[in-house]
N, C-alpha and C positions, 0 to 999 in steps of 0.2 A: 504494500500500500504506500502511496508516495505521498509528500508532504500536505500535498491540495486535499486529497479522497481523505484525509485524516482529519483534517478540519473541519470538512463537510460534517463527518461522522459527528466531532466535537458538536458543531452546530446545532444538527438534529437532537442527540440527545441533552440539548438545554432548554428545547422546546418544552413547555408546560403541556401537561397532560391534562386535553378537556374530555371529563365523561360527561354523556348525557345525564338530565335532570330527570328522576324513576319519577316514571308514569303515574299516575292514579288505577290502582288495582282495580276499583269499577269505578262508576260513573258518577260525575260531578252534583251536586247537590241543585244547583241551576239548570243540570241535563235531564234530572226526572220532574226538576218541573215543566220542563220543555214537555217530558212524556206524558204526565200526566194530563196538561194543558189540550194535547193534542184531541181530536176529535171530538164527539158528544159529551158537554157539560154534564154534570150529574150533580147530585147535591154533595154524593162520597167526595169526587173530586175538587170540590168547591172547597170542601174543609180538609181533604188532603195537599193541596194550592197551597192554602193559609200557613199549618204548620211548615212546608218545607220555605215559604217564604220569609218566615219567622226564624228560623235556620240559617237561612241566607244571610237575613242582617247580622245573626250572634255571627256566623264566621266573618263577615266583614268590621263587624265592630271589633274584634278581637285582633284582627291582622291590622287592623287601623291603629291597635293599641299598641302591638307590637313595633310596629313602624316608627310612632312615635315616641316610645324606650326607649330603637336603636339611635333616633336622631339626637335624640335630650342627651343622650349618653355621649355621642359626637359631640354634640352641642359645651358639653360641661367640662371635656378634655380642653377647649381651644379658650373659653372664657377667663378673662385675667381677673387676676384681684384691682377693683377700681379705687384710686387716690385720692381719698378726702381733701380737696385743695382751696374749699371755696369756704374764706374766712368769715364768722359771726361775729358783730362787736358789741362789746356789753353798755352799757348805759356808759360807763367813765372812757368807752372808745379804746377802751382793750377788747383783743381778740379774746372770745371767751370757748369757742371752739372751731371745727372746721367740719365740712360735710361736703359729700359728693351730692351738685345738684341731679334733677332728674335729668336735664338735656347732655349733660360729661355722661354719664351713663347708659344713654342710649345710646350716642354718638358711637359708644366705643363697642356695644354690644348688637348694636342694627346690622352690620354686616354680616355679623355672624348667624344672627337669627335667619336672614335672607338665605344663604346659604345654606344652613339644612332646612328648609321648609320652614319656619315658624311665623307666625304674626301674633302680636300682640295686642289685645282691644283692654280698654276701663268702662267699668261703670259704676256710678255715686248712690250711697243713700244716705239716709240719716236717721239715724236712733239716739234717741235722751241724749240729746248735746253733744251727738258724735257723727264724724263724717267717715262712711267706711266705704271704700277702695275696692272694688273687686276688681284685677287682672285677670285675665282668659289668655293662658297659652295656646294656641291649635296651630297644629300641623298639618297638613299639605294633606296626609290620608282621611284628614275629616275626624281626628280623633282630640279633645282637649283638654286641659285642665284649670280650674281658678283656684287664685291662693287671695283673702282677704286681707288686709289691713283696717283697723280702726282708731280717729284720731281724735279725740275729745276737743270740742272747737275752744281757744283759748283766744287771749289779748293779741298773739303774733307778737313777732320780734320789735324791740323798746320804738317807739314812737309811729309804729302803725295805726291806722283805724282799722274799725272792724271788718272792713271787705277786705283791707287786706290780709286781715287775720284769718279769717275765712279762705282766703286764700291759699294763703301759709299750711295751712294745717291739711287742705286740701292734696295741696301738692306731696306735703309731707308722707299722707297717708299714699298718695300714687310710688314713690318712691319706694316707699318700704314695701311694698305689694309687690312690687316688679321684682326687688331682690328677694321675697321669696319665692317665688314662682322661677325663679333663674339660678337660687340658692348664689347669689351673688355676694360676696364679701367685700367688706369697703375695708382699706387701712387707712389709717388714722395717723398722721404726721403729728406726733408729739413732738414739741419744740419747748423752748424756751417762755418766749410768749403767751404759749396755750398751757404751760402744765401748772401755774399756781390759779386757774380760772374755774369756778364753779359752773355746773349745770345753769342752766336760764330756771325763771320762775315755773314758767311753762312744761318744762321739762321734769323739773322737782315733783308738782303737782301730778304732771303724766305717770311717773316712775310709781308712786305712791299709789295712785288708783289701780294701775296694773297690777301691784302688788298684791294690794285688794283680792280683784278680780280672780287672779288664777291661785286663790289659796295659799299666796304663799308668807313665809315665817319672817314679820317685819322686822326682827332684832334680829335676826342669820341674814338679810338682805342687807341692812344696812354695815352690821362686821362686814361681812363680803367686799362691799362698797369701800369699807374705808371712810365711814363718816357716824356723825353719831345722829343727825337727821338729814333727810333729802335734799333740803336747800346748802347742805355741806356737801354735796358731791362731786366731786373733781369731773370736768368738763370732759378731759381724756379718758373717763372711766364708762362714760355714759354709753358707747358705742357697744361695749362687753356684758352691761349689764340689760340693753335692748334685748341686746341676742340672746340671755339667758330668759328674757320674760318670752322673747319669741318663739322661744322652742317651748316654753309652758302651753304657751296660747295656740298653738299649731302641733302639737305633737307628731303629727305623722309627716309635716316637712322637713 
């Protein structure tokens, strides 16, 4: 064999090996309704129709769920942890913390969503002086999920009016909704500036109702914390202690 017919050989066996995809042993669930469908209606076949139709959907809804597993899963390898950048100033015009808005975090996750099939929709309610946030993830197969937020409407940030407090708390709730539904992580630039700064009034207040709410033990929360009440809470702290009330409040995200 000379040095050409020997590369060739090389060649050949680097080829990938495709088998065929194995058949279906018998006949597809949409093929007997085709059979059954055929000729004289009957009443048997009217309600044998229904359940194989009923069929149809559970295996469509199921492959749609699958689908949308494998993309979320794709989706959650490429997704970065997003950079808290966008400075809060307290009443005396100190930074009192930092937070990623909603539009830095889409900016940076829109691409991605496009590319494995996702779109993201909101919609608003309001319950006893709360604005709450549903996100709707769905995927391309038709398959979706929603993750809620809820934001107790406060004053908004030092010298706002009310709409735009309203506002505020709006957006706020949209925010945190998207990062659970995307299990999104923000870090937190701890500096100089930001680490002798307390939580806001609003925040205080917030942390404490939550507290409330999901049962949990106000003197183990606040040791945790590092404070000896709410309005003591270090500004840099707040971000770690959301996320523990938010795994109370959402257990299964």
């Amino acid at each position: 064999m000379n040095q050409y017919s020997s590369k060739a050989l090389v060649t050949q066996e680097a080829q990938p090996v495709v088998t065929a995809a194995p058949q279906p042993s018998g006949p597809t669930t949409a093929q007997m309704l085709q059979t059954v469908l055929s000729g004289a209606i009957t009443a048997d076949k009217v309600d044998t129709a229904k359940s194989l139709m009923e069929m149809i959907e559970r295996e469509e809804a199921r492959s749609a769920e699958k689908a949308f597993a494998q993309a979320f899963n794709a989706l959650q390898s490429e997704t970065p942890n997003i950079q808290a950048i966008r400075p809060v100033p307290g009443n005396d015009g100190s930074i009192r913390y930092r937070f990623a808005p909603y539009e830095d975090i889409m900016r940076q996750v829109q691409p991605l969503l496009q590319r494995h099939g996702f779109t993201v929709t909101f919609s608003t309610r309001f319950e006893e002086g709360r604005i709450v946030k549903s996100c709707t993830l769905q995927h391309v197969s038709g398959h979706k999920r929603t993750n809620e937020f809820a934001v107790r409407i406060g004053k908004g940030p030092p010298g706002s009016t009310e709409s735009q407090g309203d506002g505020a708390a709006s957006t706020y709730a949209k925010r945190f909704a998207l990062c659970d539904a995307l299990n999104i992580v923000i870090d937190h630039d701890v500096d100089a500036r930001a680490e002798g700064g307390t939580v806001t009034e609003e925040q205080a207040e917030e942390l404490a109702r939550r507290v409330a709410e999901t049962n949990s033990n106000r003197e183990a929360f606040l040791k945790f914390a590092g404070a000896k009440s709410f309005k003591e809470i270090a500004a840099t702290k707040y971000a770690i202690l959301d996320g523990f009330l938010r795994k109370k409040e959402n257990p299964k995200v």
